[in-house]
N, C-alpha and C positions, 0 to 999 in steps of 0.2 A: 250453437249460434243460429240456426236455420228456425227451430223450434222459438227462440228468441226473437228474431226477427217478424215471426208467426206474430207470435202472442202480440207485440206494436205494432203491427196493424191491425188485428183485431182492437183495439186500441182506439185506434185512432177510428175507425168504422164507429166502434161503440160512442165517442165522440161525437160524431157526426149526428148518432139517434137520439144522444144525452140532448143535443138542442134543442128535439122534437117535443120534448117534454110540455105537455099542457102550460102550465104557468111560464115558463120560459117564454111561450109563444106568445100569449095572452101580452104579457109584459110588453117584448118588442113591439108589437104591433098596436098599442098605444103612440107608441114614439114614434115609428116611421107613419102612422097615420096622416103626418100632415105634409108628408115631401111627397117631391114630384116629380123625383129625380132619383133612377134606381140605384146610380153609381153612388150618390149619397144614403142610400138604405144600406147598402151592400158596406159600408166601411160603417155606420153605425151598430151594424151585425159585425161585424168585426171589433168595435171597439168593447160590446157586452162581452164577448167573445174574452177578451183581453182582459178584461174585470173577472170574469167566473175563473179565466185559467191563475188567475194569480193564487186567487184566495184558496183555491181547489189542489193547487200545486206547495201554497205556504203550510194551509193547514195538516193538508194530506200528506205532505212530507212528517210533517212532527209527528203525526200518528206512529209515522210508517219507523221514523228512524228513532224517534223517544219515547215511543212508549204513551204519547202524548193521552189522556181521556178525557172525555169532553161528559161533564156532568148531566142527567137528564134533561135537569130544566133547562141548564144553557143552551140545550141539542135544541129544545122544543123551541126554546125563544127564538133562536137563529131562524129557525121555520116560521114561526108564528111573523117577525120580520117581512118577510116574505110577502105572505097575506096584507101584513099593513102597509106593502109599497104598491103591491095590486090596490086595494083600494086608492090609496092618493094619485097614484095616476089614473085610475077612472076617474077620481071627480074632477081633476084639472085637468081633461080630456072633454070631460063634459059641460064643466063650466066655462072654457076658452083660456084657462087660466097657462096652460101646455104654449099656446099659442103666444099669451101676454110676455109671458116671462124669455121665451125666444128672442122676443121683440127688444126687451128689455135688458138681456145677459148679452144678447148676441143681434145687436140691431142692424138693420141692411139698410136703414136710413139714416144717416148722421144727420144732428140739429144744426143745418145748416140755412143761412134765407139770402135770398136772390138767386139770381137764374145761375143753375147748375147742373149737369148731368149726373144720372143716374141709371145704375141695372137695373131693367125692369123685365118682366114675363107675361108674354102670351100667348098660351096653345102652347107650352112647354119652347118655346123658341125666346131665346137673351138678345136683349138688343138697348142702347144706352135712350133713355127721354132726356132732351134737355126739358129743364124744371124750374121754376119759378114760386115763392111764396110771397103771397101778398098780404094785407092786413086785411081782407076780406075773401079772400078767393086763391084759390090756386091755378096756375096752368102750365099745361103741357103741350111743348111743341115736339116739331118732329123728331123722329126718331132715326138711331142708326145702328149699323149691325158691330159686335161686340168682337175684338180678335178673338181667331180660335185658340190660343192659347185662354183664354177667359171663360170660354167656353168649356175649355178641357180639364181646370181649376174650379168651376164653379162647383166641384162637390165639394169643397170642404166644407167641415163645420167653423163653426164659434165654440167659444170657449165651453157657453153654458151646454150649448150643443151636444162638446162631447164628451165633457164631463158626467149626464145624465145617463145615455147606455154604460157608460165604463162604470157608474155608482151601481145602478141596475144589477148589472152582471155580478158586482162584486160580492152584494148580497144573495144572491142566486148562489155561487159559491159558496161562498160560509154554511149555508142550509143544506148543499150536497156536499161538502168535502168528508164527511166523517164516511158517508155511505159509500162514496167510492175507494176511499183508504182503507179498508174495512173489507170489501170486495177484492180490492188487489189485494191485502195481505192473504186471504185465504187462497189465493193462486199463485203467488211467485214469495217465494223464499228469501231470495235476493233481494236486500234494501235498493242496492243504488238501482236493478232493474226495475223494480216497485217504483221509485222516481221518475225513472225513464220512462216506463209505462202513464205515469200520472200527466208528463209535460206532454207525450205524444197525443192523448186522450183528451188534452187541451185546445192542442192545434186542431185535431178533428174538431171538436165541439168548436170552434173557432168557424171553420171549413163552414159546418152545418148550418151555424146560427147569418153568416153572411148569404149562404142560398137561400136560405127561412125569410131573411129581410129581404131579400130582390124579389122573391116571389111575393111577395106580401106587397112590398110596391107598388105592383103591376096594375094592380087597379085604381090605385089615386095617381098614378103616373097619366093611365091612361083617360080616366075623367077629369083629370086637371081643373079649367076653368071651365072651360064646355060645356061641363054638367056641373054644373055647383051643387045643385041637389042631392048627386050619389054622392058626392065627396061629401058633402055634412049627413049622410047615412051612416057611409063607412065608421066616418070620423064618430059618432052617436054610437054605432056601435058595438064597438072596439072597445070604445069608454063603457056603457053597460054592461057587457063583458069581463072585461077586468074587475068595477065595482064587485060585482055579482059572486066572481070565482075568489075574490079576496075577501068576501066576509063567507065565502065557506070554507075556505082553508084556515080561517081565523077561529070558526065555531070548531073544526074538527080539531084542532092542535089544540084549540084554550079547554075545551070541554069534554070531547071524545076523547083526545089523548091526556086529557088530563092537567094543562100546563097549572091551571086556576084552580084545581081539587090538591087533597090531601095529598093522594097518590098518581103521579106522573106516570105514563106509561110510552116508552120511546123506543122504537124501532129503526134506526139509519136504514133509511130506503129512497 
């Protein structure tokens, strides 16, 4: 039991590194590029977190208790995936488009006209504007300070919000699940410990990828609006970054590993 209990936390540490993982990181930090608010990065890194441990736990279970095998190409395509969600979040990173669709899935201004109050942000501080739409102009009167209970809720997301890391993750997953099913079977015997080991390795990588996001925050939290400049550097890129690392993980799976030639060649790693 002692030696078991060993081996899940090892587990769960290994977890924690799995977040660390280039592309993992690349990814999130796409996404929390545009908040400004760490307690909302840190549940975002929690909700990928939740998408990787499903997929990592459903498919890694089948391996682990049926036998399950996952054919070259589809291993490779699952990867190649991967690369092509790096890409699309570089370019609607870089196009605004990350921002539009926010707006749009999960809008913080309802179409509403005449005078009405609203959440509004400056210098990272919430405080309500009453608001007015006119058939030429808009205006803003004064302002007042938001309960703190609104203030203690303001991290959640929206729908499209949080749907996007928890999609993210999920395919993150699918592209590691064979490599670490694979890994644990060469070290434990035991199906249902193999399991246990898979769900504990999730919670880690859960753990991991929430500290990855709040540390990744820390810099568009802290240049907010103040500096709008670094915040559209950051934001520039992060998105460059991502495009860049997604058409070389795209060229190494399609052509080095083969997915696009006669003979595939796949390695779960």
């Amino acid at each position: 039991m002692p030696s078991g209990l060993a081996i899940l936390a090892i587990g769960f540490f290994l977890g924690m590194r799995h977040a660390t993982d280039p592309d993992h990181v690349i990814a999130v930090s796409t996404i929390v590029s545009r908040e400004r608010f760490i307690a909302k990065a840190a549940f975002i890194g929690v909700l990928w977190g939740l998408g990787h441990t499903l997929t990592i736990l459903a498919v890694g279970a089948a391996i682990i208790l049926f036998g399950l095998a996952i054919p070259v190409r589809v291993g490779l395509t699952m990867e190649f995936c991967v690369g092509l969600m790096l890409i699309l979040l570089g370019v609607v990173n870089l196009t605004g488009a990350m921002k539009w669709m926010s707006e749009k899935f999960s809008p913080a201004h309802p179409p509403v006209t005449g005078e009405h109050a609203h959440l509004h942000q400056h210098d990272a501080n919430l405080h309500f504007h009453w608001h007015s739409h006119g058939q030429a102009s808009e205006h803003h009167a004064g302002s007042l300070a938001p309960p703190q209970s609104l203030e203690r809720s303001f991290a959640g997301l929206g729908r499209y919000q949080a749907l996007r890391p928890l999609f993210v993750g999920v395919v993150h997953g699918l592209a590691g699940s064979a490599a670490v099913a694979l890994l644990v079977l060469s070290a434990i015997r035991d199906p249902k410990w193999a399991v246990l080991y898979l769900l504990v390795f999730g919670v880690g990588t859960i753990a991991g990828m929430m500290l990855i996001t709040s540390i990744i925050a820390l810099p568009f939290s802290f240049a907010g609006y103040r500096f709008a400049w670094l915040n559209r550097s950051l934001v520039t890129g992060s998105g460059i970054l991502s495009l860049a690392f997604g058409l070389f993980v795209c060229y190494q799976i399609g052509f080095v590993d083969g997915l696009f030639t006669a003979h595939p060649n796949w390695k779960p790693s």
